[in-house]
N, C-alpha and C positions, 0 to 999 in steps of 0.2 A: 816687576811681576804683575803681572795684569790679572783681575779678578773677571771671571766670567757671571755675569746677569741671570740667574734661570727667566726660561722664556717662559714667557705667558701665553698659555693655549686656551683661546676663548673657544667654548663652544658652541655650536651652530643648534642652536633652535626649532627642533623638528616640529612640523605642525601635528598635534594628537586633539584627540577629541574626535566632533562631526567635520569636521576640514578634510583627515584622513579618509570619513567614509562621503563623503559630500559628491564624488564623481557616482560612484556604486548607487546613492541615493538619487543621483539626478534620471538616470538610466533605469531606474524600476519606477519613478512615478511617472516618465515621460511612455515608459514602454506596458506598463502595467497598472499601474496606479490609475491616471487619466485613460485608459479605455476601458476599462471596468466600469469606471464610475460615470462613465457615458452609458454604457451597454444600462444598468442601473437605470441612469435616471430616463434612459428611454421607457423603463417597463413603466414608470409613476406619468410618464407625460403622452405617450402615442396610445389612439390618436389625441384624448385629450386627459387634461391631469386629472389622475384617479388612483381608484386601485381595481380599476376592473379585468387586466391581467390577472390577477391574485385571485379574483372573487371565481375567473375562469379555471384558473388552475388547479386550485381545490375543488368547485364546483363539477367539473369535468370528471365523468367517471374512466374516461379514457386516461387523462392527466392525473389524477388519484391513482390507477392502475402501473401505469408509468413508475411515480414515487413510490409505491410498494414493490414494485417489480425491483427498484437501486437498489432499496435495504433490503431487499429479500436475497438476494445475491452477493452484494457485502457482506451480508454476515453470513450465509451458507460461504462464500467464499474463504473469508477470515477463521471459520470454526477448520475445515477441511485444512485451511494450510498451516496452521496452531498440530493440529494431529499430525501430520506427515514432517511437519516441518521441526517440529521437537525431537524426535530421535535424530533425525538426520543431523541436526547440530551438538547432539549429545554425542553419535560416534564418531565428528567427527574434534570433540574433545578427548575423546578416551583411548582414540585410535592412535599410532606410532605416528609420529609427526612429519614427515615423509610421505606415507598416505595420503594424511591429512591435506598435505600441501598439493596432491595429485587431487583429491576429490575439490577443495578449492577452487584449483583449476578450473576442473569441471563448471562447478557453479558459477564460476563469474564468466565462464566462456558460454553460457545461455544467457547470459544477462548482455555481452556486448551482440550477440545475432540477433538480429531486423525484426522488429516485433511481427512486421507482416509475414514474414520467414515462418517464423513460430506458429502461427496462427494458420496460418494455411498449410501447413505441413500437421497439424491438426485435425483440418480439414478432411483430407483423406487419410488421416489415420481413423476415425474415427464415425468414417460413411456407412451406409448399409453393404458396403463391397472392398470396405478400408483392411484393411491387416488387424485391428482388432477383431473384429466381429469375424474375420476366416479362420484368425486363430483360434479362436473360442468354438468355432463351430465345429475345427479342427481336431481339436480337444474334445468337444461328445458333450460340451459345458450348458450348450446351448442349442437348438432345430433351428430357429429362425433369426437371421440375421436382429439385432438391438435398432433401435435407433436412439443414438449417441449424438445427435445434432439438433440444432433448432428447436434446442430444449435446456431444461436448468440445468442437467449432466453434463451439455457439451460443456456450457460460457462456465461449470465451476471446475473443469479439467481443464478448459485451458488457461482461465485465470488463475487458477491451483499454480500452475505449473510456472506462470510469468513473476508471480509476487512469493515464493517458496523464497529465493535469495533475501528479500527485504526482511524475511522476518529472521530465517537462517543468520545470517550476517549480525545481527546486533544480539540476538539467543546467542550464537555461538561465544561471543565478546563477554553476554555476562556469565556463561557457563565456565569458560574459562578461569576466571577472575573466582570461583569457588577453590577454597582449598579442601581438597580432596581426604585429607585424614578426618576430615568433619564427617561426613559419610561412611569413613573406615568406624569412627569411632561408634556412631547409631547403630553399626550392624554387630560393633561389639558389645553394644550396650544389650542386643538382643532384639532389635528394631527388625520387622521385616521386610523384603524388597521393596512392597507395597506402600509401609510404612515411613522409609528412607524418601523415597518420591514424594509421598504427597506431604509428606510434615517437614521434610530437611530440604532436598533438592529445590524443588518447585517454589517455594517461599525466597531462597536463594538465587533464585534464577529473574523473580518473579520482573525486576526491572525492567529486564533484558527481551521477556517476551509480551511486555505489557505495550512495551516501546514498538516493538517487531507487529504483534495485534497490529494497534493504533495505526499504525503507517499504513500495514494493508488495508485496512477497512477504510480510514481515508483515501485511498488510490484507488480502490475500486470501484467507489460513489461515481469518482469522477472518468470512470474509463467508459472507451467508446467502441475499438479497432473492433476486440476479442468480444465481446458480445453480439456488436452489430452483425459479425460476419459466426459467428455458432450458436449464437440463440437466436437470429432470426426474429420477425417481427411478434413473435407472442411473447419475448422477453425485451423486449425494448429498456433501456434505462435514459436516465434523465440526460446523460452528455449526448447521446444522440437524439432525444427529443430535439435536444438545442440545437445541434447542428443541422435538423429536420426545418426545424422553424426557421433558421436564417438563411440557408440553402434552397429551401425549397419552396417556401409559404412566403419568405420575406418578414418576416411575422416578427420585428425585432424587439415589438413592447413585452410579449409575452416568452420570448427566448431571455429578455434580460431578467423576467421574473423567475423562469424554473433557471435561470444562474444565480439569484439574488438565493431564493430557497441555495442552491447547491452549498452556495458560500456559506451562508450563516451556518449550516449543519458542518461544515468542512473544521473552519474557526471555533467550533463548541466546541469540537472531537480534541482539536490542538490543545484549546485551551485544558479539558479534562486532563490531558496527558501532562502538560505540564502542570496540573494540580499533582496528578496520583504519584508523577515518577519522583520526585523530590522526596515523599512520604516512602516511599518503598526503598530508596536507598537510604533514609532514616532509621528506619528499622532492619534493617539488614547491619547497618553498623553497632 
């Protein structure tokens, strides 16, 4: 009677660490990394090494105007889609989840159509002869056609309306993630609607839209389509500066400097965020 050996199964060795991300890393410096840090160091060397790009770019009341003009529209951007975009992901927690998965829909099916789609459908909504301003005028609301274009109204409607998902989308995730008798109980306790919002809800949420903010406000620094073509050149922002200077002037010292500004304000905003959101779901637990 023969005794059978248990077999010895060696295991194979999977490479973990930077090995597994070593391809991913070789393709973001070769593809991102090293032309940035071209475009960079052209701003400190053409034509010769300096910082006279910078000394321009500040200096320049047109280039100052530029820079005010980004943050002035991020952040009127990011306040507007914070207000619109917080109930809409409130109902669409409270709503029957059916619905929910219908409006969903909705929302990601603006997010996968053509941003130029978007934007120039925009366009003539929003002319001196567009379907807004007839229905308005339709309505007795208004005598003279608005103008809704080539102004801060048009570029924060239609940015409003492109960046609504980014913030939606991760609000919704922390809105969810509330349990809900926490809110029953405030309003048992005597708490009023008002009350439950800003002292229970909104602190509980606070992650979710801190996260949703930040995204926007960084994406809209750096957006170019939706401005270029509804604000027109009295709202210029700084991505199309840039693409002005390389396209059109050649001008690559001083496009790598209003990208060097972009970036470093870009990487503050990240970095802030990943300070605040750690601290906010500290205190939520």
């Amino acid at each position: 009677m023969s005794t059978s050996q248990p077999l010895e199964i060696k295991k194979i060795k999977r490479p973990t660490g930077l090995v597994n991300l070593f391809p991913i890393l070789v393709f973001l410096t070769l593809c991102f990394v090293v032309p940035v840090l071209m475009l960079l160091w052209r701003s400190f060397s053409e034509p010769t090494l300096g910082l006279q790009h910078y000394q321009e770019l500040v200096g320049s009341w047109t280039y100052v105007r530029v820079l005010s003009n980004t943050f002035i529209v991020a952040t009127t951007v990011t306040v507007v889609t914070v207000i619109v975009g917080f109930p809409v992901a409130w109902t669409l927690t409270i709503i029957p989840s059916r619905w929910a998965q219908y409006l969903m829909a909705i929302l990601l099916l603006s997010m996968w159509t053509n941003l130029l789609v978007r934007t120039y459908a925009w366009m003539v909504l929003l002319q001196r002869t567009g379907v807004i301003n007839k229905w308005l005028m339709g309505m007795g609301v208004i005598d003279e056609p608005l103008t809704l274009v080539n102004n801060l109204i048009g570029v924060t409607i239609g940015m409003t309306y492109i960046m609504l998902p980014f913030l939606i989308l991760p609000l919704h995730a922390s809105l969810q993630a509330i349990d809900k008798s926490i809110l029953r109980a405030a309003s048992i306790c005597g708490a009023s609607q008002w009350q439950i919002f800003r002292l229970v809800l909104l602190p509980l949420a606070k992650p979710g839209l801190a996260s949703g903010a930040l995204m926007v406000f960084v994406m809209s620094l750096g957006y170019f389509v939706t401005p270029a073509l509804l604000g027109g050149t009295s709202y210029m922002m700084l991505a199309e500066l840039i693409a002005q200077l390389v396209q059109s002037l050649l001008n690559w010292g001083l496009a790598g400097a209003a990208a060097l500004v972009l970036l470093v304000v870009t990487l503050g905003l990240y970095a802030l965020q990943l300070r605040l959101i750690p601290q906010s779901h500290h205190q939520n637990r």
